[in-house]
DOLUMMI-82751 format. One record per atom (N, C-alpha, C): x, y, z; residue in one letter. Coordinates in steps of 0.05 Angstrom, whole numbers, plus 5000, padded with zeros to 4 digits. Example, Ala and Ser with C-alpha at 12.3 -4.5 7.8 and 13.67 -1.06 7.14 Angstrom:
<drenbas>
526448865156A
524649105156A
526449345156A
525749555142S
527349795143S
525850015157S
</drenbas>
This chain:
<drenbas>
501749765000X
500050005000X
501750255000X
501650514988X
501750684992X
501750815002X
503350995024X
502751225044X
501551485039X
498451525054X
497851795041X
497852005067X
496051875084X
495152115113X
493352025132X
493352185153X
490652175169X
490152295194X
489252105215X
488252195243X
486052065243X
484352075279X
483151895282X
481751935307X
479351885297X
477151915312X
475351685329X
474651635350X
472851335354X
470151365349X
469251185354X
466251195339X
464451295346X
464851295383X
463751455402X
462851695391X
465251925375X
464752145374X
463152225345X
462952005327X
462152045303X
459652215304X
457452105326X
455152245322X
454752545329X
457552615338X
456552975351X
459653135317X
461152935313X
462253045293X
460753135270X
458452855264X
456252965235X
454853245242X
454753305260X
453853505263X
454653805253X
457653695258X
458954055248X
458853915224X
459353855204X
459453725174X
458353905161X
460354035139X
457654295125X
456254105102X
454954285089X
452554165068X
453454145039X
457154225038X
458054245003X
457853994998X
456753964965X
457753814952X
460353794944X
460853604932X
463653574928X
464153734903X
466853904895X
467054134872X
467953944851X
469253684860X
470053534834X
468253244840X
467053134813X
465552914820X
467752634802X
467552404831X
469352174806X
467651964819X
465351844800X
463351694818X
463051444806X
462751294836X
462450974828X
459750964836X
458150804814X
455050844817X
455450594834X
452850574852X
451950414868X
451050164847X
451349934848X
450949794827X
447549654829X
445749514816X
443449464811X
443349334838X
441549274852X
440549094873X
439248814870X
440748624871X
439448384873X
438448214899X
439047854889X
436747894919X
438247694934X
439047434920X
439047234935X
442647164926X
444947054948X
446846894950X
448146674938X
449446654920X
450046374912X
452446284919X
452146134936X
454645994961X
456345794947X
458745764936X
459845764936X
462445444951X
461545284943X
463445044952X
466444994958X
466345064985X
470045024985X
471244774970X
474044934964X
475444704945X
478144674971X
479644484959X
482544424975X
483744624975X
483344764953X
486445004951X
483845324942X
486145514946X
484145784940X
483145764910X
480545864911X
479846024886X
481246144861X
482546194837X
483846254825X
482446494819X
483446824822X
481846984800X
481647004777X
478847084763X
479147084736X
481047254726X
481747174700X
484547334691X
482747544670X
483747724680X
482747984661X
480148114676X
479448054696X
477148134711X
477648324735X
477348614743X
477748694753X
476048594787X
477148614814X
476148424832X
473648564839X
471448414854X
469148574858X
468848644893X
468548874903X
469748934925X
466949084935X
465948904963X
462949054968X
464049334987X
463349524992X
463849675012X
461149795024X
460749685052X
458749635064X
458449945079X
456050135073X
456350445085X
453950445098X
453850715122X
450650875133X
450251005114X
449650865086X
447951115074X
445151235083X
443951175098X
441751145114X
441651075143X
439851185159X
439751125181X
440051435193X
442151365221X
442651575231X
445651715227X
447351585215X
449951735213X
449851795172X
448851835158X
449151835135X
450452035123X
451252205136X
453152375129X
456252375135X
456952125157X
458751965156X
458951845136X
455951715131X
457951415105X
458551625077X
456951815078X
457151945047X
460252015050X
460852015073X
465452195077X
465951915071X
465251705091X
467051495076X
467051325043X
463951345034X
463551314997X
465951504990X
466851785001X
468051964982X
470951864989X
472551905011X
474051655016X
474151374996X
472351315000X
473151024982X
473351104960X
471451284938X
471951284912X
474651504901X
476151594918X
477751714926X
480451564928X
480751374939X
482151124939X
482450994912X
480050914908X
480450744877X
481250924861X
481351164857X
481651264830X
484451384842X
485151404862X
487751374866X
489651144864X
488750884862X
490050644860X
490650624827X
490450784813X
490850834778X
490950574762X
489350314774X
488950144755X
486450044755X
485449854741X
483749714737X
482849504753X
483749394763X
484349184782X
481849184798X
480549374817X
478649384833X
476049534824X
473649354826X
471349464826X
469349504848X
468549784859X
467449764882X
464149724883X
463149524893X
460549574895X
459449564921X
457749924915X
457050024942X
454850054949X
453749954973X
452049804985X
450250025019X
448650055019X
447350205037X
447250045055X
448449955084X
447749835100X
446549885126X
445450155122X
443550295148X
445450305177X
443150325189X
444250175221X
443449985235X
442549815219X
441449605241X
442949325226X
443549095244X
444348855236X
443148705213X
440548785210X
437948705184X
439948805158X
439449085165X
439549155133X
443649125120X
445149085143X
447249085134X
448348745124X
446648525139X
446148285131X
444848375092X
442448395087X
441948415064X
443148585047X
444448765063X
447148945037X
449748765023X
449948555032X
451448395045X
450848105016X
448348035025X
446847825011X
446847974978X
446448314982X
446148364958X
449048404942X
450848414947X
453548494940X
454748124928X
454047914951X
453547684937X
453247524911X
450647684913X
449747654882X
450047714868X
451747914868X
453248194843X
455547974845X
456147804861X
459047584853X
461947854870X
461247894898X
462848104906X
464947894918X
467747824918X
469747734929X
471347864956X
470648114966X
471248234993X
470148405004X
469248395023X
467648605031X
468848765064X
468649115051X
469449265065X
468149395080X
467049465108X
464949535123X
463349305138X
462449245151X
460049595153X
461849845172X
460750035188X
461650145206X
461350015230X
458949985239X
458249935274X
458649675275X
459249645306X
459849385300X
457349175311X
455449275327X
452649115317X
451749025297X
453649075267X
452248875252X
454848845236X
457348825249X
459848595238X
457848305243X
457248045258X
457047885267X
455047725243X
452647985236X
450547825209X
452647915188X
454148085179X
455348135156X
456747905157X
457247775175X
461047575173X
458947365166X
455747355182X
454447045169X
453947055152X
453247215130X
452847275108X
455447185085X
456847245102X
459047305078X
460947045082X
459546875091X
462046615099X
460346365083X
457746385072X
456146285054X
458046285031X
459146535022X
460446534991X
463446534999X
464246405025X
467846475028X
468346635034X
467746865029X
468247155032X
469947325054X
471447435049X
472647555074X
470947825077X
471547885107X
470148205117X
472148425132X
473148525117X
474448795138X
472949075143X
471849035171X
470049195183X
471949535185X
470049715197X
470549945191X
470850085229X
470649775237X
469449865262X
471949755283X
472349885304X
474149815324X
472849615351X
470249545352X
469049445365X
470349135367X
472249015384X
473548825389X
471148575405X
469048695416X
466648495423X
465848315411X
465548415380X
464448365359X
466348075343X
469248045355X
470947895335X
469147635334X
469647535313X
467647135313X
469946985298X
473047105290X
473946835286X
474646915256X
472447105238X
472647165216X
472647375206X
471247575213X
471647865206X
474148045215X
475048275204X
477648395209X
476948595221X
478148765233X
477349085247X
479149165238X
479349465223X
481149695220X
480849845237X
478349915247X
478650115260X
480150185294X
482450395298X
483650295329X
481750345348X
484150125360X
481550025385X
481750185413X
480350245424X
481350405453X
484050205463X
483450085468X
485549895481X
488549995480X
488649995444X
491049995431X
490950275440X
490050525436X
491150845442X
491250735463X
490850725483X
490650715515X
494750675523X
494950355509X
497350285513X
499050395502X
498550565480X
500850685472X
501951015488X
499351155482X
500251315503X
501651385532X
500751085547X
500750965571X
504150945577X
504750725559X
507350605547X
509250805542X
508250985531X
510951225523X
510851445551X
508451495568X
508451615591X
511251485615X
510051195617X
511551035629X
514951035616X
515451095595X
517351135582X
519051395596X
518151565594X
518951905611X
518551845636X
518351645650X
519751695676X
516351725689X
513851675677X
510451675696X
510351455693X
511651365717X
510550965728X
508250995744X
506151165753X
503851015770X
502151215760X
500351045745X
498951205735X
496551075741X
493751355748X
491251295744X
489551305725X
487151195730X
486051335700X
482751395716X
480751585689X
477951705704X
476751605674X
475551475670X
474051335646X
471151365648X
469051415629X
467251405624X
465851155628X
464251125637X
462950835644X
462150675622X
463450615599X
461950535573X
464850335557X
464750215541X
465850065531X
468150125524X
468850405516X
469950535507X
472750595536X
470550635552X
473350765579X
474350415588X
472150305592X
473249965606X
475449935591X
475149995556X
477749795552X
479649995554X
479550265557X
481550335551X
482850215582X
481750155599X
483150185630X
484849935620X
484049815615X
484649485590X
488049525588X
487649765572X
489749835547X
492649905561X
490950055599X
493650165614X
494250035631X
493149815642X
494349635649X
496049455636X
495049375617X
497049225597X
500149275596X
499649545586X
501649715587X
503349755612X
501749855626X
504349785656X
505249635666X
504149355661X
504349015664X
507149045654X
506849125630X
509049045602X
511249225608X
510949455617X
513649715609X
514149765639X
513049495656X
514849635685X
513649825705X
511349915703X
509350125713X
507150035730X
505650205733X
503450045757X
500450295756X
497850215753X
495750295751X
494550295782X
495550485795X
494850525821X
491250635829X
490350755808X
488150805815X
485650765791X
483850735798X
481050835773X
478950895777X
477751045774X
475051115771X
473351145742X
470651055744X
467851155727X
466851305732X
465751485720X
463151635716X
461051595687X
458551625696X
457051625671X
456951725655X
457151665624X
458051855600X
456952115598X
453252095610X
452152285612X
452552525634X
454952425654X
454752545677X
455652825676X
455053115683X
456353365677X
458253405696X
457353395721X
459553445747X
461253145752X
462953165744X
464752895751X
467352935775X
466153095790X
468553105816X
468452915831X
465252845841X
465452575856X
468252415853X
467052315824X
469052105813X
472152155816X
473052435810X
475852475805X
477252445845X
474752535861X
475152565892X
476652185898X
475551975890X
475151665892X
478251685882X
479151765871X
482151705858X
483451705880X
485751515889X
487351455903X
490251545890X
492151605914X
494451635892X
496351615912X
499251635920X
499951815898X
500451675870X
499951965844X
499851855823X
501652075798X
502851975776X
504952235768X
503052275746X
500952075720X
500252185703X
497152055702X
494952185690X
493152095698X
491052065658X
490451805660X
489151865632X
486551855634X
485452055616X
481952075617X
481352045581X
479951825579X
479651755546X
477251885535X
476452085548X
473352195539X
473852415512X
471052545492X
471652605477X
473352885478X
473552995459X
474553225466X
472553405475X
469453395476X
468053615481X
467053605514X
468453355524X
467653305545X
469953435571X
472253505548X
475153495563X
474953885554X
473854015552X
473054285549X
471154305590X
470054105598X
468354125618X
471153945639X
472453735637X
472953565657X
476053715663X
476953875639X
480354015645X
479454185666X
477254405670X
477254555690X
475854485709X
474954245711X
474154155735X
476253915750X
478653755726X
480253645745X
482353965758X
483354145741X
485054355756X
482654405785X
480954425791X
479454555806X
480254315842X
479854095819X
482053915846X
483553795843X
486054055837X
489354075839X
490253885824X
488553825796X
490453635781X
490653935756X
492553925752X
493854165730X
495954065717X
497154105698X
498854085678X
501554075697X
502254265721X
504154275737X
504154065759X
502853955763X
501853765780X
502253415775X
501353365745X
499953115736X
500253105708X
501152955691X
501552925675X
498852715657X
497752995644X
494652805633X
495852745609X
493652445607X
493652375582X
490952295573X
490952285548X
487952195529X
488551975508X
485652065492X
485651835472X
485651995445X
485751875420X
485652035391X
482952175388X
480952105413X
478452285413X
479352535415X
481752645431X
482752885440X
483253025406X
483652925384X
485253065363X
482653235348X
482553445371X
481353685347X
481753915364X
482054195346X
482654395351X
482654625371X
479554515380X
478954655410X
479454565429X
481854465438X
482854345467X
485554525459X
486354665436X
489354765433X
488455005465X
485655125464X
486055355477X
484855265516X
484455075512X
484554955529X
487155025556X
487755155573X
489555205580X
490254905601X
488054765623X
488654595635X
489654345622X
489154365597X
491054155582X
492854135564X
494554405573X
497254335554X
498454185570X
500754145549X
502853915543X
501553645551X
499453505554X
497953285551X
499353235532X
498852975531X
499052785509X
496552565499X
496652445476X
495052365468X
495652145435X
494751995441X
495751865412X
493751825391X
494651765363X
494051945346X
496351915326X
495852055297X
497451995275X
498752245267X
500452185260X
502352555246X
500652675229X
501152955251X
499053115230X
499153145198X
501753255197X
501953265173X
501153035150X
501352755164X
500552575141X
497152585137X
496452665162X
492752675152X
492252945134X
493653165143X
493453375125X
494253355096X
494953185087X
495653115061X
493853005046X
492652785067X
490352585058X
488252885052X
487553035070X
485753195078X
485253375053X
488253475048X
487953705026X
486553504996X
487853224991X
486753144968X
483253124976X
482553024994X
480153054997X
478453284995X
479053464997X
478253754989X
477753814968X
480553724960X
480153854926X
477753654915X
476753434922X
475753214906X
472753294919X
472353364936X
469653324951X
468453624972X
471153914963X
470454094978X
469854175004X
469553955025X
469653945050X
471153785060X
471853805091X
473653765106X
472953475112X
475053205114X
473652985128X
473652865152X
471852805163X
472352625192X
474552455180X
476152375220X
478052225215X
477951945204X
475551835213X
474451615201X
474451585171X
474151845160X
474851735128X
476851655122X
479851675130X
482251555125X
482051165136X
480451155149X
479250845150X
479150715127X
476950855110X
475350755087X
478450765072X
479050995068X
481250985044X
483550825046X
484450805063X
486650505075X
484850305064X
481950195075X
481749955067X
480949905040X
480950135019X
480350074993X
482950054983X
484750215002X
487650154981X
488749914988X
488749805010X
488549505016X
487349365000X
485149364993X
483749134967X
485649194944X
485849394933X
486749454915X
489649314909X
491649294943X
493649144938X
493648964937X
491848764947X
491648534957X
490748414924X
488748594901X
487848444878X
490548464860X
491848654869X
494548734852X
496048454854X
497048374873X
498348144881X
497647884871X
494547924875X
493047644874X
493247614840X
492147804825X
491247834789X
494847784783X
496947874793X
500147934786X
501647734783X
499847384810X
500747224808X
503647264831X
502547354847X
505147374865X
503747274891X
501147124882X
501046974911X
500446624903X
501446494917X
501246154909X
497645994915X
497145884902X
493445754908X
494045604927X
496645394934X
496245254942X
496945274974X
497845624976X
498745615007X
495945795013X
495045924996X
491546075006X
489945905025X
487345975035X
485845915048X
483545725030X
483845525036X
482145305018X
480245475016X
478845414994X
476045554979X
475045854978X
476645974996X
477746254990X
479046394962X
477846644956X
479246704935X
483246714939X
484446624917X
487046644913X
487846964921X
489047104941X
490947374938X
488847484967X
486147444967X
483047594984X
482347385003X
483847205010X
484346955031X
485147085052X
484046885076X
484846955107X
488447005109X
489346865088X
491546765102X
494647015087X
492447095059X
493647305059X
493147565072X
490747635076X
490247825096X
492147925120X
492047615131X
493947575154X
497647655149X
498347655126X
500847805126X
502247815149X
504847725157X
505747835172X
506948115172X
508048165152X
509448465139X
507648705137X
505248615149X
502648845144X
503049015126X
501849185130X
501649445109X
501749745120X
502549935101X
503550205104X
499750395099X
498850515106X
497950725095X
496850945107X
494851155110X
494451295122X
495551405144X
493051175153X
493851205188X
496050995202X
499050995186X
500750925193X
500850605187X
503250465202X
503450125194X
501050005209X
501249805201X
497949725211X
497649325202X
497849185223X
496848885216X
495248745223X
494448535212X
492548425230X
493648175247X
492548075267X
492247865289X
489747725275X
490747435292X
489547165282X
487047265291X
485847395316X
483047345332X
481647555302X
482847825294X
482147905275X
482448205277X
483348225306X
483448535305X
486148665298X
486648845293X
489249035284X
490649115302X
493349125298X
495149255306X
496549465291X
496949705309X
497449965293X
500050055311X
501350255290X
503950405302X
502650775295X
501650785331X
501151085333X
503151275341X
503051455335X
504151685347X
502551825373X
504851945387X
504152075414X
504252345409X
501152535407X
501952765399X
501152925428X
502353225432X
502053405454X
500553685450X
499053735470X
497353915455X
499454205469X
498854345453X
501054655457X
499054925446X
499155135455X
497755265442X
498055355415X
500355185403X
501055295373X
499755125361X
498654815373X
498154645356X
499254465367X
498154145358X
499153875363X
501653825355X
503153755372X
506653745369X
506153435370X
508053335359X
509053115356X
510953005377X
510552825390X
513352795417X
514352505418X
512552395402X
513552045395X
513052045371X
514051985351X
513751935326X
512151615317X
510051695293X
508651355302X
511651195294X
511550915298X
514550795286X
513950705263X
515650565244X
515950525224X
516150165210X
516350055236X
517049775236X
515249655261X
514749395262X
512949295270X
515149155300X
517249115292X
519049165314X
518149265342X
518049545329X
517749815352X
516049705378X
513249595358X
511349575372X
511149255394X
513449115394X
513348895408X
514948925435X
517649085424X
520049105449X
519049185476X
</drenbas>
């Protein structure tokens, strides 16, 4: 794959991000029509060895979106994203067919059934991960592989992929490089929701691993406004303290942890890639925080081509979509090129779009930095640790570059 850009958002925050989203159309149009709708699956008999692709056939690639529902102005960033991707991949090789999969487990199952029948060989999406579980039953009828859009690790069954990062993973990395500078006992103040549990997940791990120790934690309810209670329950002593909430929440919780004496001079906070947007720069209780997250500059790159192609700015989530279309794209490159063997593929799997190439050990380069997958199905990523300053997000760990980095 190709290196283009990014940054990165969880899914948590998707629904208050559609909101700022302006109403341009895009100033340049490069469109992949949604293809006809059919109805029913034709499954497909595993053989001993993979599938061979047809030669001369460009691969057929479902990409499963909210064109409907309640986030649809998400999926329309990630359609532009994807078709953005392909016509950046400058060959022939991949055809996308794009598929409305709402929000509910129903309709992303029959987006699913319908991409099938169009004879789709990989399928990219959905977003949520309430309906990874019918997309993967769906899609294991025709062999099919699924790389979800979603970081929801609940959801793994054995067969579907996650791109999207997982709290866990920010959690440990930030955690990890804290512990690195000399903050061994660290607490954390998490949101009572899936999202904060794992991150507590992510810092333990991490201090298990790098020598450190999780001396304290607390919840509060996502909905909760006054969260002092909770921060009062913290035990310590403690040198850095991480809170994984979004950024609009950390506009209310910076001047209420300074209010009990946790300050930038005091405590060394840390967050999650929810933190990466612009109104926390003025934020005074949270400079020099840290937070992980992808180099700016590489999302601003992604960002500007997106502009020019579609006139508005994109959630970080669209660099998702665009990684995983330029991933198909390599993966048919390889497979159509003949640079992958039938007989080491995944029986009855397509040849190159098999589990077992997926699985790569050498992962892949793009966007949002190196990125592989694990057997259970979820990803591993090499983030960067960025610091918030009033000039702007500084860089203070660079993501790494080798898959190395991320084991030692």
């Amino acid at each position: 794959m190709r290196s283009v850009t990014k940054a990165s958002l969880g899914i948590a925050f998707l629904a208050a991000a559609v909101l700022a989203l302006s109403a341009c159309q895009p100033q340049q149009t490069r469109t992949v029509s949604p293809t006809a709708q059919a109805t029913t699956p034709t499954p497909q008999a595993p053989t001993t060895q993979g599938r061979v692709l047809p030669a001369g056939e460009p691969v057929k690639v479902a990409v499963l979106l909210p064109l409907s529902g309640r986030l649809p102005q998400v999926g329309q960033q990630l359609m532009n994203a994807s078709q953005l991707a392909l016509f950046d991949l400058q060959q022939n090789s991949v055809e996308l067919l794009i598929k409305d999969s709402g929000d509910t487990p129903q309709m992303a199952a029959q987006a699913m059934q319908q991409a099938l029948a169009e004879g789709a060989q990989l399928a990219l999406g959905p977003l949520f991960g309430s309906q990874i579980r019918s997309v993967s039953n769906v899609a294991r009828t025709g062999n099919v592989n699924v790389i979800s859009f979603s970081n929801d690790t609940r959801q793994l069954d054995g067969y579907a992929f996650l791109l999207g990062i997982t709290p866990k993973s920010q959690a440990e990395r930030v955690v990890s490089y804290a512990i690195s500078q000399g903050y061994r006992d660290i607490a954390v103040l998490a949101p009572e929701t899936d999202f904060g549990r794992q991150s507590l997940e992510g810092a333990q791990a991490a201090a298990a691993r790098r020598g450190g120790q999780v001396v304290s934690s607390a919840f509060y309810a996502p909905e909760q406004l006054d969260v002092t209670g909770a921060i009062r329950t913290l035990t310590g002593p403690y040198q850095a303290l991480l809170v994984p909430d979004a950024h609009g929440r950390m506009l209310i919780l910076g001047p209420s942890l300074a209010a009990e004496g946790i300050t930038p001079e005091t405590v060394k906070l840390l967050g999650s890639s929810l933190w990466n947007n612009p109104a926390l720069l003025a934020e005074s209780n949270l400079q020099g925080a840290w937070f992980p997250g992808v180099n700016p500059q590489d999302f601003a790159s992604f960002a500007s081509n997106y502009q020019g192609a579609y006139g508005d700015y994109p959630l970080p989530i669209a660099s998702v979509a665009f990684d995983a279309v330029t991933l198909a794209g390599y993966l048919a490159r390889q497979a159509l090129s003949g640079q992958v063997n039938a007989a080491t593929t995944t029986p009855g799997q397509w040849v190159g779009l098999d589990r077992n190439s997926i699985l790569s050990p050498n992962g892949y380069n793009g966007v949002d930095g190196i990125f592989r997958f694990s057997q259970d199905g979820s990803v591993q990523r090499g983030l960067a640790v960025l610091a918030i300053d009033a000039g702007g997000f500084m860089v203070v760990s660079p993501a790494p570059n080798s898959f190395d980095a991320l084991t030692n």
